[in-house]
C-alpha positions as a Markdown table, in Angstrom:
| # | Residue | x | y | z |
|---|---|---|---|---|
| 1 | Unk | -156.3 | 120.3 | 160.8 |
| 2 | Unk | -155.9 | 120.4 | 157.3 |
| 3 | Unk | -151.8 | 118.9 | 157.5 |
| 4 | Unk | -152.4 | 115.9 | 159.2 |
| 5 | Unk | -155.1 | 115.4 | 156.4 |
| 6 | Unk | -152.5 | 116.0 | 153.5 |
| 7 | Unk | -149.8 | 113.5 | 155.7 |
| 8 | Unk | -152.4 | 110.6 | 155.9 |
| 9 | Unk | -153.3 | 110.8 | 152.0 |
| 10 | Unk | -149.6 | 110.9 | 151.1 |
| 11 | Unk | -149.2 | 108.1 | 153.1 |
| 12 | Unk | -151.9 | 105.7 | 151.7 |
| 13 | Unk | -150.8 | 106.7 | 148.2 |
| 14 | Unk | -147.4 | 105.4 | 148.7 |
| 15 | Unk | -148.9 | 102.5 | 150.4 |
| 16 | Unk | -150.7 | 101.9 | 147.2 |
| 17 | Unk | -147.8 | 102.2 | 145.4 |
| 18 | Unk | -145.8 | 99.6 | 147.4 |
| 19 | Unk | -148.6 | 97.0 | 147.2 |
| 20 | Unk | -148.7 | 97.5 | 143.4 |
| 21 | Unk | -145.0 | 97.0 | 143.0 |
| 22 | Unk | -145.7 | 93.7 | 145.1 |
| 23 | Unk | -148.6 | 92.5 | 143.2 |
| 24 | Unk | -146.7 | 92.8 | 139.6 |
| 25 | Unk | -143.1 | 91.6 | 140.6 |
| 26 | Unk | -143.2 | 87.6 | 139.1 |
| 27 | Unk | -142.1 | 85.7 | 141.7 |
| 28 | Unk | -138.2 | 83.0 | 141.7 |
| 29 | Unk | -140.0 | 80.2 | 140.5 |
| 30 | Unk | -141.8 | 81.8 | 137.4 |
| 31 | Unk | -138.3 | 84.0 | 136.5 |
| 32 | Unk | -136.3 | 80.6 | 136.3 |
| 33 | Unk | -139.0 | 79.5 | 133.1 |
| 34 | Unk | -138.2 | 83.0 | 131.5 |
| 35 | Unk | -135.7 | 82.1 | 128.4 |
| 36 | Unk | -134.5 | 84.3 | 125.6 |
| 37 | Unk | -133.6 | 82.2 | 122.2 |
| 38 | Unk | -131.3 | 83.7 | 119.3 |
| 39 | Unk | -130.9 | 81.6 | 116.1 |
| 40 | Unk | -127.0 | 81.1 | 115.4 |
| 41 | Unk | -126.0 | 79.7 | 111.7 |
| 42 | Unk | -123.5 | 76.2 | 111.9 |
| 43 | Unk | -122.0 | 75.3 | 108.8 |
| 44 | Unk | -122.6 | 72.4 | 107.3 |
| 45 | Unk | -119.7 | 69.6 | 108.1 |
| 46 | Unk | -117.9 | 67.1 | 105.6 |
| 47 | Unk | -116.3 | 64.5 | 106.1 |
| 48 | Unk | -115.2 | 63.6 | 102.3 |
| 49 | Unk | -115.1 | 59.7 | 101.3 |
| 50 | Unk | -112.1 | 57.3 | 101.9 |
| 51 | Unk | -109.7 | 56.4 | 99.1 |
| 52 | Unk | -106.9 | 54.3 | 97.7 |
| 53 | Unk | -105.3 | 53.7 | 95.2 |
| 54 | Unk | -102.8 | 50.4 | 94.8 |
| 55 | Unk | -100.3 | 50.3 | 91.8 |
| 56 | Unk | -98.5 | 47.1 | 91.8 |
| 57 | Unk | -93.9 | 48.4 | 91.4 |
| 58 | Unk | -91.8 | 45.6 | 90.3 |
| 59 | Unk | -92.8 | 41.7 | 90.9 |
| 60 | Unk | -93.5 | 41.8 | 94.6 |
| 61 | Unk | -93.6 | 45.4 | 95.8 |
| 62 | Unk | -97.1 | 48.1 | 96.1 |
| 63 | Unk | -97.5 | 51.8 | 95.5 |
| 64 | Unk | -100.2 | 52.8 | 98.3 |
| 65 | Unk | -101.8 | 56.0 | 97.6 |
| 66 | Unk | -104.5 | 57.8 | 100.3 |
| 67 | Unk | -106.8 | 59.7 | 98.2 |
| 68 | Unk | -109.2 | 60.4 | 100.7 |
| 69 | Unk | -109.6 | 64.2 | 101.5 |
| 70 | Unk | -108.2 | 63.4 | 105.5 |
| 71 | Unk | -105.6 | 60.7 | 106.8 |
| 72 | Unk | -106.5 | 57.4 | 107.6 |
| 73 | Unk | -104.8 | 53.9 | 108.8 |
| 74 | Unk | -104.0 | 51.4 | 106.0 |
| 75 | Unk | -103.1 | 47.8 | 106.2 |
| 76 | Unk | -103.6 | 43.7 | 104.6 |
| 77 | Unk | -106.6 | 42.1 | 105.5 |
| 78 | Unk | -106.3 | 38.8 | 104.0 |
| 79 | Unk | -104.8 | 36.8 | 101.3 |
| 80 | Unk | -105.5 | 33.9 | 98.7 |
| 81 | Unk | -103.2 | 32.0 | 96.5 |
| 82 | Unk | -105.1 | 31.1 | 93.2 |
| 83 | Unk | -103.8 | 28.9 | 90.3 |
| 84 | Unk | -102.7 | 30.3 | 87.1 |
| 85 | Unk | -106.7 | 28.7 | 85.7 |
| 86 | Unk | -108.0 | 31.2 | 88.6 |
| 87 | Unk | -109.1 | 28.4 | 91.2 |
| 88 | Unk | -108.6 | 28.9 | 94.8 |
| 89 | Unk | -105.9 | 27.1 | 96.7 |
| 90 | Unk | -105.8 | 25.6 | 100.0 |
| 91 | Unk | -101.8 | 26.2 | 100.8 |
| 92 | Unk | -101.3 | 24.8 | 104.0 |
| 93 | Unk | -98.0 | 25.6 | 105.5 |
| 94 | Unk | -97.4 | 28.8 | 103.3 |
| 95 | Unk | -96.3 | 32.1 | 104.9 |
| 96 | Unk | -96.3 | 35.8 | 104.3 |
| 97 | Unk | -95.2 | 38.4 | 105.1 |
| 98 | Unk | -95.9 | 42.3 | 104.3 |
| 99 | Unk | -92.9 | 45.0 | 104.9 |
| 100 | Unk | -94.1 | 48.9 | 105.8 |
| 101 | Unk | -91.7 | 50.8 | 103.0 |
| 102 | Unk | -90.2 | 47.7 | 102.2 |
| 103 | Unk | -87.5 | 47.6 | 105.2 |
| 104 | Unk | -87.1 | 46.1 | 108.5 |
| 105 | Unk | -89.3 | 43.6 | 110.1 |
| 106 | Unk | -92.9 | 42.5 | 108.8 |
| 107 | Unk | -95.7 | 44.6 | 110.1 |
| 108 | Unk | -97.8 | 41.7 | 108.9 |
| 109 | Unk | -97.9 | 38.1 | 108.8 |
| 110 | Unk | -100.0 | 35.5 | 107.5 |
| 111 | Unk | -99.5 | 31.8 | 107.3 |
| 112 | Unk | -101.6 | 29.3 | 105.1 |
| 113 | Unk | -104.0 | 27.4 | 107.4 |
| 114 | Unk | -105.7 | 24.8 | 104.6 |
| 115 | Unk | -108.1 | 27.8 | 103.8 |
| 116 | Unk | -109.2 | 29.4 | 100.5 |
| 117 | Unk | -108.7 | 33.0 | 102.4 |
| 118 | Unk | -106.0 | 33.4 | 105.1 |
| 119 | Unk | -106.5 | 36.6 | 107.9 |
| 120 | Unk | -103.6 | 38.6 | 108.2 |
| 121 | Unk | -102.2 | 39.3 | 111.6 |
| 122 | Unk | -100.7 | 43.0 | 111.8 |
| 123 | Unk | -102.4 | 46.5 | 113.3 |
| 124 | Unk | -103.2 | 49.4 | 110.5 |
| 125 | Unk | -100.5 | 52.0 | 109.9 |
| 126 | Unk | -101.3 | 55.8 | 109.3 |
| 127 | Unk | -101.1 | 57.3 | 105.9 |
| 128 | Unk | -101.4 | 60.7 | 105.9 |
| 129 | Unk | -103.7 | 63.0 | 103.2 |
| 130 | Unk | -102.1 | 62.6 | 100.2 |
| 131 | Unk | -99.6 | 60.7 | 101.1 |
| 132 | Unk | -97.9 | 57.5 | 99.6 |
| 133 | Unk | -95.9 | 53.9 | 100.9 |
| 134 | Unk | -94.4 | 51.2 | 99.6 |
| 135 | Unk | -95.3 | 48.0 | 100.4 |
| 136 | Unk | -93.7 | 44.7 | 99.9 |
| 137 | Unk | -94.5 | 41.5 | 100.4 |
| 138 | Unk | -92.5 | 38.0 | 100.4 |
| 139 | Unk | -94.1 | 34.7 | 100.2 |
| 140 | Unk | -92.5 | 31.6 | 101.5 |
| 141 | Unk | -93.6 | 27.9 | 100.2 |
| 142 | Unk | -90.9 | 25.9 | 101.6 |
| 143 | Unk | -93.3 | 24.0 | 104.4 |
| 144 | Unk | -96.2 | 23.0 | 102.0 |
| 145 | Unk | -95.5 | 19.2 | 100.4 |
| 146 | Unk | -94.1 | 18.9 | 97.6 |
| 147 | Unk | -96.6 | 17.0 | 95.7 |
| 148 | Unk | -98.9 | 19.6 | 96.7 |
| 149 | Unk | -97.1 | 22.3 | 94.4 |
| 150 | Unk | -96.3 | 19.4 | 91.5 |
| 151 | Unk | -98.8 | 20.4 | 89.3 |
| 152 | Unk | -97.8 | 23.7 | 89.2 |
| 153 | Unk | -94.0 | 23.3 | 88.8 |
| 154 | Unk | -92.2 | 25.7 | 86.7 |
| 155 | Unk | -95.3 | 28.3 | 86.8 |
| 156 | Unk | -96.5 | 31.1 | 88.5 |
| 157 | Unk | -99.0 | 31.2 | 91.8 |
| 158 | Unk | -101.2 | 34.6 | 91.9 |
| 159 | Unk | -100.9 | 35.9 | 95.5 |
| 160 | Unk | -103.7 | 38.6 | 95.9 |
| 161 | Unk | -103.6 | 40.9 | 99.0 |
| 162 | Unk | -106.5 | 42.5 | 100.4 |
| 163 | Unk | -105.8 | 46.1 | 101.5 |
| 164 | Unk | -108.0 | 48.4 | 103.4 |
| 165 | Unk | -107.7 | 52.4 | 104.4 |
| 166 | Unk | -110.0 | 52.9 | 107.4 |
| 167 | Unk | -110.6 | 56.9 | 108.9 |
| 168 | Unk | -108.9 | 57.4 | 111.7 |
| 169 | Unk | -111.6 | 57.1 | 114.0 |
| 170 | Unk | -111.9 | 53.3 | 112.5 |
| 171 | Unk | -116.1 | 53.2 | 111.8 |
| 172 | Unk | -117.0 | 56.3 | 109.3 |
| 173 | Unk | -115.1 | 55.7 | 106.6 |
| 174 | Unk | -113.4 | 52.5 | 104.7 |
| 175 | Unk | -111.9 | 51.8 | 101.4 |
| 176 | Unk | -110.2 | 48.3 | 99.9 |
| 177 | Unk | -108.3 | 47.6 | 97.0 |
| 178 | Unk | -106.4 | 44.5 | 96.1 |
| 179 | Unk | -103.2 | 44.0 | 94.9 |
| 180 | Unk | -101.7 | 40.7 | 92.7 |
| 181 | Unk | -98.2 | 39.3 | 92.9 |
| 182 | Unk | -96.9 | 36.4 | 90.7 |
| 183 | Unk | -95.1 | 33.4 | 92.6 |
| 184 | Unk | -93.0 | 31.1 | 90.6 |
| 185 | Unk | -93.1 | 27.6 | 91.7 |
| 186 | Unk | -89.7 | 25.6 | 91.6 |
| 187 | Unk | -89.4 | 22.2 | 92.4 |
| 188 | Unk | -85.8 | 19.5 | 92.7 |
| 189 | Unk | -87.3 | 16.7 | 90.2 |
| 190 | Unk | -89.2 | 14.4 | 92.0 |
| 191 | Unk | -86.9 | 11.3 | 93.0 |
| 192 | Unk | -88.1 | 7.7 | 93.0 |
| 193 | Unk | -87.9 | 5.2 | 96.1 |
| 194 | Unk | -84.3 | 3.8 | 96.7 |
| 195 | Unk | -83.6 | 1.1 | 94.5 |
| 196 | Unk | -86.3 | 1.8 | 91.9 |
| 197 | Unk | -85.5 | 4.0 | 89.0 |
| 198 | Unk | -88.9 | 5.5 | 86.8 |
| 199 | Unk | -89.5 | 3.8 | 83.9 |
| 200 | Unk | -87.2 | 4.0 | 80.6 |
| 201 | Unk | -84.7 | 6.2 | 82.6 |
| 202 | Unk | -80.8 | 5.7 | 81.9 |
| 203 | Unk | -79.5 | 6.5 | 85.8 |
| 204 | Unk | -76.0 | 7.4 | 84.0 |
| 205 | Unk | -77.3 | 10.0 | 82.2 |
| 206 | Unk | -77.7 | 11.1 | 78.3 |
| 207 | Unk | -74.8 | 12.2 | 76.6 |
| 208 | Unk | -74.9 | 15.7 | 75.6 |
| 209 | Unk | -73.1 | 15.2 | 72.8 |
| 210 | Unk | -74.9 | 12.1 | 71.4 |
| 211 | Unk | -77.5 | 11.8 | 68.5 |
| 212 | Unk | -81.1 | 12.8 | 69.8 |
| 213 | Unk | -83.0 | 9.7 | 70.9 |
| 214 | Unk | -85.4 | 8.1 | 67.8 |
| 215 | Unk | -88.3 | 7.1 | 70.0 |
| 216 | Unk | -89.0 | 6.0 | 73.3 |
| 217 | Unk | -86.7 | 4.4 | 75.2 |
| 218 | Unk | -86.6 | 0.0 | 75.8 |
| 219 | Unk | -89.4 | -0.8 | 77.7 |
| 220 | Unk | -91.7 | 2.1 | 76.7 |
| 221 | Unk | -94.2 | 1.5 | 73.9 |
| 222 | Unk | -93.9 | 3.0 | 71.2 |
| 223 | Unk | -97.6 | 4.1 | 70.7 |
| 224 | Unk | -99.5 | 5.7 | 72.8 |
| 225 | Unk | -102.6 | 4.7 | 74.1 |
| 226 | Unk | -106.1 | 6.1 | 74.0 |
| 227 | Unk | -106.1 | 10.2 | 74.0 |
| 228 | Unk | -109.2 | 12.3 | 73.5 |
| 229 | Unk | -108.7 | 16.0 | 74.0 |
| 230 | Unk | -111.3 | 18.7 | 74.7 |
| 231 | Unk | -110.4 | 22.2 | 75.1 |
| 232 | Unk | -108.3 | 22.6 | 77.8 |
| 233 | Unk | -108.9 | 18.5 | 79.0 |
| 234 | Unk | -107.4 | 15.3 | 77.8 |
| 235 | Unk | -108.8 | 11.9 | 78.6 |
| 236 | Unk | -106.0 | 9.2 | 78.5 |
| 237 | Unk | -107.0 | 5.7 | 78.7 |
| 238 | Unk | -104.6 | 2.5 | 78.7 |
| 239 | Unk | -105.0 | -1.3 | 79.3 |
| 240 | Unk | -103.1 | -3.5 | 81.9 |
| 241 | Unk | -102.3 | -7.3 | 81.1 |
| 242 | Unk | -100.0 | -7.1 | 84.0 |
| 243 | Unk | -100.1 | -10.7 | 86.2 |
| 244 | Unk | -100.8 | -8.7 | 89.4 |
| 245 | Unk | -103.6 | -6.8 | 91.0 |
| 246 | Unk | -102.6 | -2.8 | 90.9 |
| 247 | Unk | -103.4 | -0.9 | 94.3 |
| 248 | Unk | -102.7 | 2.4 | 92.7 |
| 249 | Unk | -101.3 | 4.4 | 89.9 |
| 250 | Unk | -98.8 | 6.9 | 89.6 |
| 251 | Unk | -99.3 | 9.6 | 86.8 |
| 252 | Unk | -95.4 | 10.2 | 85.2 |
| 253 | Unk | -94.0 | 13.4 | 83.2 |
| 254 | Unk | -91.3 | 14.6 | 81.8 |
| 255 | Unk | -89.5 | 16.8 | 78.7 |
| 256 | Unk | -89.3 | 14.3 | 76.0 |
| 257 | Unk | -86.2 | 12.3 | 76.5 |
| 258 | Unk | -85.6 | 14.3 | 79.7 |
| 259 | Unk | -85.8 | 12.8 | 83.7 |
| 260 | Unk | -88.9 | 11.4 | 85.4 |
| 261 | Unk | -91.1 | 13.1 | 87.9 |
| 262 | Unk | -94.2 | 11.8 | 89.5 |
| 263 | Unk | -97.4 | 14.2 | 89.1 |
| 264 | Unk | -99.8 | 12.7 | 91.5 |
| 265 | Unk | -100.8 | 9.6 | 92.7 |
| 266 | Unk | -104.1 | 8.1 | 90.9 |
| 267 | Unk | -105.7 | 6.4 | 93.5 |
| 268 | Unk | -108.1 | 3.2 | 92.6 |
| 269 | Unk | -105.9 | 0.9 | 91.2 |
| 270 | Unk | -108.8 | -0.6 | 89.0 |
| 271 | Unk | -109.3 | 2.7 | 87.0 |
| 272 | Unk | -107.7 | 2.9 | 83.8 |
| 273 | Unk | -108.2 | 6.6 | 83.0 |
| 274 | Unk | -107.1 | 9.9 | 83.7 |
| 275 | Unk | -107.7 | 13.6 | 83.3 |
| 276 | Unk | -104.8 | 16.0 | 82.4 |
| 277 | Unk | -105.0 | 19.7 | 81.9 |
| 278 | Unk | -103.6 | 22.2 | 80.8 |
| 279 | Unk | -101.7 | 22.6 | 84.1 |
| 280 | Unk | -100.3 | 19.7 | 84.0 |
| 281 | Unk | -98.3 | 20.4 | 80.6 |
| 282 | Unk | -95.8 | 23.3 | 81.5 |
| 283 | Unk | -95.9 | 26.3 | 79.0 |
| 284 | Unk | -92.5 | 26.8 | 76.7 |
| 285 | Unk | -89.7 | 28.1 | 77.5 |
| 286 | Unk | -88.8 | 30.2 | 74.8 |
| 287 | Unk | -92.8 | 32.0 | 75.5 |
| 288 | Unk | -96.2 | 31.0 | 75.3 |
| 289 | Unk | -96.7 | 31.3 | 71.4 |
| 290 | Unk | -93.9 | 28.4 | 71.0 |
| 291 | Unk | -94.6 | 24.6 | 72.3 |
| 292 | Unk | -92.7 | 22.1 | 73.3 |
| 293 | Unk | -93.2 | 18.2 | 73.9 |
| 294 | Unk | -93.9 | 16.4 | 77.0 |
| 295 | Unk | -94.2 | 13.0 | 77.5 |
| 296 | Unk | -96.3 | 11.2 | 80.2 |
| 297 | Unk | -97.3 | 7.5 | 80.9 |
| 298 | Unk | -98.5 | 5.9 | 84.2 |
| 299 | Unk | -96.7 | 3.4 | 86.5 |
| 300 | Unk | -98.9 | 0.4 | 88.3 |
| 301 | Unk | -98.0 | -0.4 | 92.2 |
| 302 | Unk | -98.8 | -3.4 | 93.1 |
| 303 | Unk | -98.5 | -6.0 | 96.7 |
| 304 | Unk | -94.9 | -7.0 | 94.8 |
| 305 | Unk | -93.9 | -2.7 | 94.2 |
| 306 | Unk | -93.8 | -1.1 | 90.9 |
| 307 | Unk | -94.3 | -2.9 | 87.7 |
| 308 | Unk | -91.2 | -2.3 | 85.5 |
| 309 | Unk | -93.0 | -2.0 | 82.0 |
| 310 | Unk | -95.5 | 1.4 | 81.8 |
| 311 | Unk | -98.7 | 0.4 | 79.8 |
| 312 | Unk | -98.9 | 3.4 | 77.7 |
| 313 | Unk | -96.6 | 6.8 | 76.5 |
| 314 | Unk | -98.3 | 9.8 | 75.7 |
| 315 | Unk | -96.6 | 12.7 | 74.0 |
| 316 | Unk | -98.4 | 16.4 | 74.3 |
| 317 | Unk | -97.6 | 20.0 | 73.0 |
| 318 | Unk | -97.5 | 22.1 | 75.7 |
| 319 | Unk | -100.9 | 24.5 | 74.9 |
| 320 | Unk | -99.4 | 27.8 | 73.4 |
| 321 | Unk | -101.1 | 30.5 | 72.0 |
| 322 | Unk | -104.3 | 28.5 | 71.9 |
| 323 | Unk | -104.2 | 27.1 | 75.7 |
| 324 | Unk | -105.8 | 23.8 | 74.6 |
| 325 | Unk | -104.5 | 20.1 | 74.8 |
| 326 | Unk | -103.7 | 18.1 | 71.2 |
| 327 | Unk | -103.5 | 14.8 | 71.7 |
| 328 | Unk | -101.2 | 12.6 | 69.8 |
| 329 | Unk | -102.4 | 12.7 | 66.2 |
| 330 | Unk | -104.1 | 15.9 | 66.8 |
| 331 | Unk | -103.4 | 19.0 | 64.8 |
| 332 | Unk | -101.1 | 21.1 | 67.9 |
């Protein structure tokens, strides 16, 4: 009697057991919230700052340098032409055109648009860490009018270039520089209507072995008219007893005793002043500390054409060392 007791208590104590194990097993839903963590340590990432460096090498060719601490994609952005004063031209009808290492086809183009800045047209190129190009540039002004460039004739036009490294994923990182090149601007001597020569002018010539010329030549006076000069402006005034109403005036210069060329067109006939600076009077030859004479008088247009007698000579220094105008009488 006493073994069927023993079997029915083993029995409910592994029962128990079993329920037990039931009762504290967590069920599928409440393992799949169960997480274990463990910290890890990232370094810290950097990404360094773009650079470049520009170094102008000979009169129209660049040095780029990438001194950023990875490689990025360089190229133009834009371009101005300024005067040799600094103001900003509106070249219409100019082009340029940048050469990767200074060989082969451009990689970029630009062309004058009547703007102060002109976009340049032309994708980025890479430049690796480190690493250096050469870039050079040339600058056409053959389409832009003539009269346009005048007042500049026999100088130099400052071409700056915008440049701009870029990371090579293009957003995180961007450096610019600019870079100047000097464009001389030569002109053929401005050539009057058919028929019509500019006033005082032999059309055979002077003789390059004759005597220098005294004064001015038959038809010129011999004085000049009213001249006030300040700083790096002249005022020039004159009179007109002329017979016939003047439409417009042309502004006249030359090298004393040397050919004509027309400057610009003064407009209002009825105005009998003009401005002249120190553009206007072309620096010596022999270097800016030296001077030299130019000689400059206006010419009257009227319903009948040109009058053949100029009202008025004046004869400047050219501004030297000082880069201001003298007017006739002045101390140069």
């Amino acid at each position: 009697m006493t073994q069927p007791r023993h079997t029915v208590l083993f029995l409910l104590g592994v029962l128990a057991l079993l329920a037990g194990v039931v009762l504290t097993t967590p069920g599928t839903a409440t393992r799949a919230a169960w997480r274990t963590a463990e910290q890890v340590a990232v370094p810290a990432s950097t990404t360094g700052r773009a650079g470049l460096e520009v170094a102008a090498d000979g009169d129209r060719a660049a040095v780029l340098t990438n001194t950023s601490g990875f490689g990025v994609r360089a190229r133009p952005v834009d371009v101005s032409v300024l005067a040799p004063d600094g103001t900003a031209l509106a070249l219409a009808g100019a082009s340029f055109a940048w050469q990767d290492g200074c060989a082969g086809p451009a990689a970029w183009t630009a062309r004058g648009a009547g703007s102060p800045v002109t976009a340049v047209a032309g994708e980025p190129v890479p430049l690796p860490r480190g690493a250096t190009a050469r870039l050079c540039l040339e600058v056409s002004l053959a389409e832009v009018p003539a009269e346009t460039l005048r007042p500049w004739d026999g100088r130099s036009l400052r071409v700056v270039t915008r440049l701009e490294a870029l990371s090579l994923d293009g957003v995180s990182q961007r450096a610019e520089r600019t870079w100047e090149a000097a464009v001389p601007v030569e002109l053929p001597a401005a050539e009057p209507p058919a028929g019509q020569e500019p006033p005082g002018e032999d059309p055979g010539g002077q003789d390059p072995g004759g005597p220098e010329p005294a004064g001015p030549p038959a038809g010129e006076p011999a004085a000049p008219a009213g001249c006030t000069a300040a700083g790096k402006d002249a005022l020039v005034a004159w009179t007109w007893q002329g017979p016939d109403e003047v439409l417009e005036w042309e502004l006249l210069r030359r090298p004393q005793a040397g050919a004509w060329e027309t400057l610009r067109a003064l407009g209002d006939g009825s105005v009998r002043q003009a401005l002249l600076t120190v553009d206007d009077i072309p620096a010596a030859e022999r270097g800016p500390g030296r001077q030299s004479l130019w000689e400059f008088t206006v010419r009257p247009r009227t319903a009948a054409g040109p009058a053949a007698d100029p009202p008025a000579l004046w004869t400047l220094h050219s501004p030297g060392n000082s880069h201001k105008i003298a007017c006739p009488g002045d101390p140069a």
